[in-house]
C-alpha positions, -999 to 999 in steps of 0.1 A, spaced: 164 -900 -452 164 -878 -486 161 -896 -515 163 -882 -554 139 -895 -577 142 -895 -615 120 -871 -624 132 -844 -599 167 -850 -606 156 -840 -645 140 -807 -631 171 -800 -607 144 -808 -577 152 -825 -544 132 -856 -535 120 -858 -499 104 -894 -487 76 -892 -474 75 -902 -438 55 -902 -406 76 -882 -374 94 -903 -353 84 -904 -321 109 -875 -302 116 -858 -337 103 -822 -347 74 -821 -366 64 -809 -400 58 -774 -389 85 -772 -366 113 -780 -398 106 -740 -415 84 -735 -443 106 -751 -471 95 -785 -459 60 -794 -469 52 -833 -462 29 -833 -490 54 -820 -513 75 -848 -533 100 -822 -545 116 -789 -530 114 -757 -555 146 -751 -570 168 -724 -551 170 -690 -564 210 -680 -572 215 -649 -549 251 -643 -561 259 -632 -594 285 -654 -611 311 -633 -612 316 -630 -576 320 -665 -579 347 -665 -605 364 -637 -585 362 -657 -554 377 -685 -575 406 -667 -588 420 -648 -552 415 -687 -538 433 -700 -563 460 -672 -557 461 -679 -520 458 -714 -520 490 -712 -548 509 -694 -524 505 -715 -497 515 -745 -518 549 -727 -526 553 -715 -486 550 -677 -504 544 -650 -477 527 -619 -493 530 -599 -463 566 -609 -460 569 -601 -500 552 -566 -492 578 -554 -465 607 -569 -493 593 -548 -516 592 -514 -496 622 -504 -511 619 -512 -548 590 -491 -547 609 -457 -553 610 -468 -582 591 -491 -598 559 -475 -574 538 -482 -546 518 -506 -566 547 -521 -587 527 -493 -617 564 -486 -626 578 -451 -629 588 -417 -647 564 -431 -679 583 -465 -684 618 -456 -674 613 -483 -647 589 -505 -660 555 -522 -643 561 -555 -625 524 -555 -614 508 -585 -623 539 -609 -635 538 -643 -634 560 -658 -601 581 -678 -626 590 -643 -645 599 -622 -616 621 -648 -600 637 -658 -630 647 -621 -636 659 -610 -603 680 -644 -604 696 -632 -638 701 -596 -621 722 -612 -591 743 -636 -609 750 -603 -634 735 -624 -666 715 -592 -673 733 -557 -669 717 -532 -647 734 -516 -626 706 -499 -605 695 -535 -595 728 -552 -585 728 -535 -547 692 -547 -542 695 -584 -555 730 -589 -536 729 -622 -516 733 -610 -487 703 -580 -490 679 -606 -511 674 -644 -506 656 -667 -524 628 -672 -503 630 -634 -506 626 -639 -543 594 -658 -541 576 -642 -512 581 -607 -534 571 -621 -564 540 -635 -548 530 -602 -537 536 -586 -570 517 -614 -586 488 -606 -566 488 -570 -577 462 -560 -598 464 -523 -614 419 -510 -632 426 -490 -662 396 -476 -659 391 -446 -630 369 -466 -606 333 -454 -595 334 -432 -563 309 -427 -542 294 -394 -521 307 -405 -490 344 -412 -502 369 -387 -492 391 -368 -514 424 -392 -494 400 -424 -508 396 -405 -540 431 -401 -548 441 -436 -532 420 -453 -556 432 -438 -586 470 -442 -576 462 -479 -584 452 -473 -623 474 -477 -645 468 -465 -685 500 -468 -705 497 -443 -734 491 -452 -770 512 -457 -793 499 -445 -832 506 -474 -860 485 -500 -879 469 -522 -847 454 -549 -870 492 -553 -889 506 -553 -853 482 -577 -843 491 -602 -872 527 -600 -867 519 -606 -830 499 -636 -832 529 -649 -858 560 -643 -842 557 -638 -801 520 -656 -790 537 -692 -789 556 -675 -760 540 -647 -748 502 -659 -750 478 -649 -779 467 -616 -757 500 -607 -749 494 -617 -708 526 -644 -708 529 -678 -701 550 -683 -669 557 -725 -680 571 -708 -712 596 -679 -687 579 -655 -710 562 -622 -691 527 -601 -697 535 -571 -724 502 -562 -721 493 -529 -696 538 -525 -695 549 -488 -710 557 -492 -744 589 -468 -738 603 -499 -715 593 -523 -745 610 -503 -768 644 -500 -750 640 -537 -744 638 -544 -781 667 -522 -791 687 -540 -762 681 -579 -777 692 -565 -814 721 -546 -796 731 -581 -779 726 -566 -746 707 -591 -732 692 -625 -747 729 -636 -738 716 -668 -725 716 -699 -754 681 -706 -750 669 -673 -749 638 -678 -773 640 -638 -784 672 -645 -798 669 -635 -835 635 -633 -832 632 -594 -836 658 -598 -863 631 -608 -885 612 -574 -875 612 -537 -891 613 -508 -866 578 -501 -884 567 -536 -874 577 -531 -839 557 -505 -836 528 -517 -851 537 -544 -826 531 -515 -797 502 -500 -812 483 -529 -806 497 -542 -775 487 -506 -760 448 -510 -775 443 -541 -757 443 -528 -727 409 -530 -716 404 -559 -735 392 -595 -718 423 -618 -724 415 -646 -750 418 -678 -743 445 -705 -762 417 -718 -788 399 -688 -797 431 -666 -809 427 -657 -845 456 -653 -868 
């Protein structure tokens, strides 16, 4: 029986009692070389995996393990989403620079909520309304697609090749990045006005917040944002009551809007914040 003493749970050791064989049992030399009779504590074991890997691992667990939960099928959302991608792109990267926009990476809440609002004709598009009919898209539909998009993510960085990869693997792996272009204005205003007016909603790094219905702006074309913007002042959508963007761009210039984009498309590569540590 293994026991932990004191002192070698203080120095993260393992206690081993100290024990004549059994009669029948394997001896001291027969158990490897980590055991050592004389030894009172094990030496500590050497990490072999970097952290990371375990916080990766964590995360696609998580993902799966989410999905599961909500009876999501991501191969079932991949053959929905065959024919959305003509134009929003094989990886959901969006297309022709923003005219249809990223849905990569949103939150399940977000992409459900909006293809809803598309079938039941509370947002206008007419592009969308033959693909979200009842008949063609279901709501199981809805959430096995939006899982798979959720599990989408796009590098903005070109990734590192190596000599063996061919030029098919080459250009594969760089369909999947995804760099919107920049937008010039004054990123630290932008920032401010950010962190003031949308990061209750929208998260202080711009990724969303799917409890709050509210989507990621970072890594989304700021042509798309910008046509969304004009359509909430226009009253062409944010026709719902508690539409939280109601009035809130009101309170904006065009200047501070795209001061707005300038620094939502400098974030980019940027390691989303967490709640507490967002600055004003």
């Amino acid at each position: 029986m293994h026991t932990q003493s004191p002192r070698c749970r203080r120095r993260g050791h393992f206690f081993f009692a100290v024990a004549r064989a059994a009669p029948g049992t394997r001896s001291a030399s027969d158990r490897g070389p980590a055991f050592n009779p004389r030894m009172k504590c094990a030496p500590p074991m050497t990490p072999v995996m970097p952290l990371r890997f375990f916080r990766v691992l964590a995360a696609a667990v998580a993902l799966l393990l989410s999905s599961a939960a909500l009876g999501q099928d991501l191969e079932a959302g991949k053959e929905v989403y065959g024919p959305c991608a003509a134009c929003h792109g094989a990886y959901g990267e969006g297309g022709k620079g923003g005219e249809y926009p990223r849905v990569a990476g949103q939150s399940v809440g977000f992409t459900v909520a909006s293809l809803k609002q598309f079938q039941e004709r509370r947002r206008n598009n007419l592009p969308m309304f033959p693909y979200t009919e009842p008949r063609e898209l279901s709501e199981r539909d809805m959430k096995d697609v939006a899982a798979y998009l959720a599990s989408i993510q796009l590098p903005t960085k070109p990734p590192e090749f190596k000599d063996t990869d061919s030029a098919l693997e080459r250009l594969v792996k760089m369909e999947r990045v995804l760099v919107v272009p920049r937008v010039e204005g004054d990123t630290r205003k932008g920032r401010a006005l950010f962190r003031k007016q949308c990061a209750k909603c929208h998260g202080p790094s711009a990724q969303g917040k799917e409890q709050k219905g509210a989507p990621s702006l970072v890594g989304q074309y700021p042509s798309y944002l910008q046509k969304q913007f004009d359509a909430y002042r226009k009253g062409e959508r944010g026709a719902e009551k508690d539409d939280p963007m109601k009035g809130t761009l009101d309170t904006l210039s065009a200047q501070d809007l795209t001061d707005v984009l300038a620094w939502l498309t400098s974030i980019q590569d940027e390691t989303p914040e967490a709640e507490g540590d967002a600055a004003p």
